[in-house]
N, C-alpha and C positions, 0 to 999 in steps of 0.2 A: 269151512265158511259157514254151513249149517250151525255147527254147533257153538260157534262166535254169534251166529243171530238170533238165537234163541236162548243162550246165557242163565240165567234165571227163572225167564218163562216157566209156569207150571209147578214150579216148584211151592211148598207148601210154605218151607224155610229154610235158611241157612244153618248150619249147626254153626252151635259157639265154637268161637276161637278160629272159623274158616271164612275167608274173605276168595271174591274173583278175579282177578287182576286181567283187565281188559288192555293189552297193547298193538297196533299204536290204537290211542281211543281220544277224541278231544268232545263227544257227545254219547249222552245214552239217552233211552228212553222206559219205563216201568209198565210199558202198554202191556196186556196179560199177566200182568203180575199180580200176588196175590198178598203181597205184606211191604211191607215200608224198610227202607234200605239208605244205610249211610255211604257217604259220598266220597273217596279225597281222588280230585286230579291232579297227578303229578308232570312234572316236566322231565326232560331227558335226564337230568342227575335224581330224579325222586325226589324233587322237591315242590311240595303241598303248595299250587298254583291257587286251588279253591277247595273249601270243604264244603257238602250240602249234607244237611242233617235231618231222618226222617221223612227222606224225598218218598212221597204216598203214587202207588200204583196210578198210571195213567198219567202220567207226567214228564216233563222234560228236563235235561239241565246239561249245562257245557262248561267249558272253560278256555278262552283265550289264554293262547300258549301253554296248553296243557298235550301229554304225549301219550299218558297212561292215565288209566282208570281203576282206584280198588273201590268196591261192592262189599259190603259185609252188613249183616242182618241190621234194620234199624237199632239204635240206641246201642249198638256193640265198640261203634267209632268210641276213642277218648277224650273226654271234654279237655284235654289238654292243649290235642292237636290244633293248629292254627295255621295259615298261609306262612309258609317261608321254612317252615319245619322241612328234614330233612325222613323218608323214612328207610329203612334196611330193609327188602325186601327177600322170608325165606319162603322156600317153598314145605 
């Protein structure tokens, strides 16, 4: 539980290519954070409910009918990605 609420906290940055996959997650927040972070909430099949982009420390953002949550360092999201997209998630 600790370590789901603190997530990113602290951290200086993400390395490229590493996202956090928050589940179940239908809100976050950037409170202690210290860099800007892309957004996508997905629904129970992984599919891109909302994207937020460059969401800045000290901020909020949700999504209706969203289940899951990926994090990855701002401006790492693909300007492709869009709602309704599907994505395959590896570890």
């Amino acid at each position: 539980m600790l370590r789901r609420l603190v997530g990113l906290m602290g951290r200086a940055s993400l390395p490229p290519g590493h996202a956090l996959l928050l589940d179940p997650c239908a809100s976050i927040h950037t409170c202690f954070m210290r860099f800007a972070i892309d957004v996508a909430f997905l629904d129970e099949e992984n599919r891109v409910v909302r994207v937020v982009r460059q969401l800045a420390p000290w901020r909020l953002a949700g999504a209706r009918g969203s289940r899951k949550c990926v994090e990855m360092a701002g401006g790492a999201l693909s300007t492709d990605l869009d709602e309704g997209d599907c994505l395959k998630l590896e570890s």
